[in-house]
C-alpha positions in Angstrom: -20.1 -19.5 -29.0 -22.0 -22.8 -30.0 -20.4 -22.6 -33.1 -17.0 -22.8 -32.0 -18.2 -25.7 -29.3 -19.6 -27.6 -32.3 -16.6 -27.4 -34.2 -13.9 -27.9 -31.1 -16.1 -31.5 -30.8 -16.1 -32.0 -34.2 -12.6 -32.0 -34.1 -12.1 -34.1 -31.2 -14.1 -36.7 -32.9 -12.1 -36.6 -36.0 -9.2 -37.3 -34.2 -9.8 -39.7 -32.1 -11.9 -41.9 -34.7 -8.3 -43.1 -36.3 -7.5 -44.5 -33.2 -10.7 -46.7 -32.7 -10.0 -48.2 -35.5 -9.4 -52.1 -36.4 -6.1 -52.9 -37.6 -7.3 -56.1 -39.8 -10.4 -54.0 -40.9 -9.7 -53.3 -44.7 -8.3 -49.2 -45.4 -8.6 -49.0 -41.7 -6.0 -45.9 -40.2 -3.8 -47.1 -37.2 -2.2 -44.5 -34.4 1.0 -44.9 -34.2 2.8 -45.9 -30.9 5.7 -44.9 -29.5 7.6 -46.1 -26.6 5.8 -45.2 -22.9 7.5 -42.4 -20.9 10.3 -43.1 -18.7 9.3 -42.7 -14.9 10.0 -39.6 -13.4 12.8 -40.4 -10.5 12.7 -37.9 -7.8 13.3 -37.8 -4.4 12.1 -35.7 -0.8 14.3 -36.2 2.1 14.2 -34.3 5.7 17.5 -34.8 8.0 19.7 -33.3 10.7 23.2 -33.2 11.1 26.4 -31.7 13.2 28.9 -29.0 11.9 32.6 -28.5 13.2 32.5 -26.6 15.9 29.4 -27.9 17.8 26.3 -26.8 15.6 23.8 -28.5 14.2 21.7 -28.6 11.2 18.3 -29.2 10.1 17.5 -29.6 7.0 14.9 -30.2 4.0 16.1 -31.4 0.8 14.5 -32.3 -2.8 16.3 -34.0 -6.2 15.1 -34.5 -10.1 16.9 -36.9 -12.1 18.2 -35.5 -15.4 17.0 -38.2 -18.1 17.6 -41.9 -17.5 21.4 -41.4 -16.3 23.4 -40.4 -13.0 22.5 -36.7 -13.0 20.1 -35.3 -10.4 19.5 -31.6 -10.1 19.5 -31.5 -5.8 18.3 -28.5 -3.9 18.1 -28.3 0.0 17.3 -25.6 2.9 19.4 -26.2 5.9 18.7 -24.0 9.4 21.7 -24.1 11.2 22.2 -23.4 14.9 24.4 -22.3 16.8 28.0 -23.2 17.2 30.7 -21.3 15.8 28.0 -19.0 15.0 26.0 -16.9 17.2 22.5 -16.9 16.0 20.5 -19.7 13.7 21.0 -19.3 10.2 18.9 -20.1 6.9 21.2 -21.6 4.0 20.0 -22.5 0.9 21.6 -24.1 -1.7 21.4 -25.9 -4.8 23.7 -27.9 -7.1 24.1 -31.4 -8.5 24.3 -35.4 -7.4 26.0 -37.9 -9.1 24.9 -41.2 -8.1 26.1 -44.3 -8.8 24.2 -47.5 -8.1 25.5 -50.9 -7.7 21.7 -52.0 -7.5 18.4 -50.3 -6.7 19.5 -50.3 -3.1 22.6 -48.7 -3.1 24.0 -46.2 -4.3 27.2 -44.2 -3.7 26.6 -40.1 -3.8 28.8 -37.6 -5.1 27.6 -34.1 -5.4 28.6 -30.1 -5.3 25.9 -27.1 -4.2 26.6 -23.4 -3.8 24.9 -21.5 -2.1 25.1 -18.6 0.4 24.2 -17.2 3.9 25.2 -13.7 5.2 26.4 -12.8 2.0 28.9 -15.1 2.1 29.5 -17.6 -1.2 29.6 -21.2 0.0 30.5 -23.7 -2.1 29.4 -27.3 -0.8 31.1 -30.7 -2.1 29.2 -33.6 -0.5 30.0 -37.2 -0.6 28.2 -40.1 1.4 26.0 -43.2 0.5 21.8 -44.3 -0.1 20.7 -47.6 0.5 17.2 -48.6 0.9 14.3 -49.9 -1.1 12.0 -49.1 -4.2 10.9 -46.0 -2.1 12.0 -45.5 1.4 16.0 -45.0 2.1 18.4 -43.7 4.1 21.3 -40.9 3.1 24.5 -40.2 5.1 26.8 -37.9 3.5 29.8 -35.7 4.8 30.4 -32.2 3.3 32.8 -29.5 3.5 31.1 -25.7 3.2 34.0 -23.9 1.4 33.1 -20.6 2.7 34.9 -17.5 -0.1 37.2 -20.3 -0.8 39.3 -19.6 2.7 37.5 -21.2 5.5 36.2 -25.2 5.3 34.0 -26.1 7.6 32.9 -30.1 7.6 29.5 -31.2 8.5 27.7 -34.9 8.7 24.4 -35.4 8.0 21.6 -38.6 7.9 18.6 -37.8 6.5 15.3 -40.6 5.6 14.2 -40.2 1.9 11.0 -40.9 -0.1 12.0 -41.9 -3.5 9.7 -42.0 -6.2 
């Protein structure tokens, strides 16, 4: 066991010795550097809204951008009450956002989830707006669940979002 330890540190060392090097010391070694990681943009949002009909939603939502560009990977979980429906209802969902910023703080949303609740395939195109600052912001988007592609049913939502 000391034997591996010894040579596990042994290694370490030889690695990290390169790196301490001088670059004006004669035959020295340099690391190399690259560029620094892009930030990880992601956001947490919690909200509520009202559905045709009367009902209301609650909801909690989550997004990752995809690389440096428009694409974010969106989830949410939405409890909706009664209305048109007799009971309350868990709906989760997942799908995409599209958003395109004229600056930092604002930024126009365009997005489709799909999810389901009873069984029933919804499919959830949502468009709306996010303005705010570096971290804190508000979302207002309207939707339209496409429940098996016969029945629309348009909601409104306003949720506050921590963006980091």
């Amino acid at each position: 066991m000391h034997t591996v330890s010894i040579a596990l540190a042994a290694a370490a060392t030889v690695a990290v010795l390169p790196s301490l090097a001088r670059a004006d010391a004669p035959g020295s070694v340099t690391a190399s550097t690259s560029a620094p990681a892009p930030d990880l943009h992601m956001f947490v949002a919690g909200g509520g809204g009202i559905v045709e009909g009367g009902g209301k939603a609650v909801f909690a939502e989550a997004a990752i951008e995809v690389g440096q560009g428009p694409l974010w990977l969106h989830g949410m979980l939405a409890e909706l009450g009664p209305g048109e429906m007799s009971t309350l209802e868990w709906f989760p969902r997942a799908g995409f956002e599209l958003r395109e910023c004229k600056d930092k703080s604002q930024c126009a949303i365009f997005a489709a989830d799909l999810g389901a609740v009873d069984g029933i395939a919804i499919v959830t195109p949502r468009f709306g707006f996010d303005v705010g600052g570096d971290h804190l912001r508000v979302r207002a988007i309207g939707e339209v669940d496409l429940l098996d592609a016969q029945v629309a049913v348009p909601a409104a939502t306003v949720s506050l979002a921590y963006l980091r």
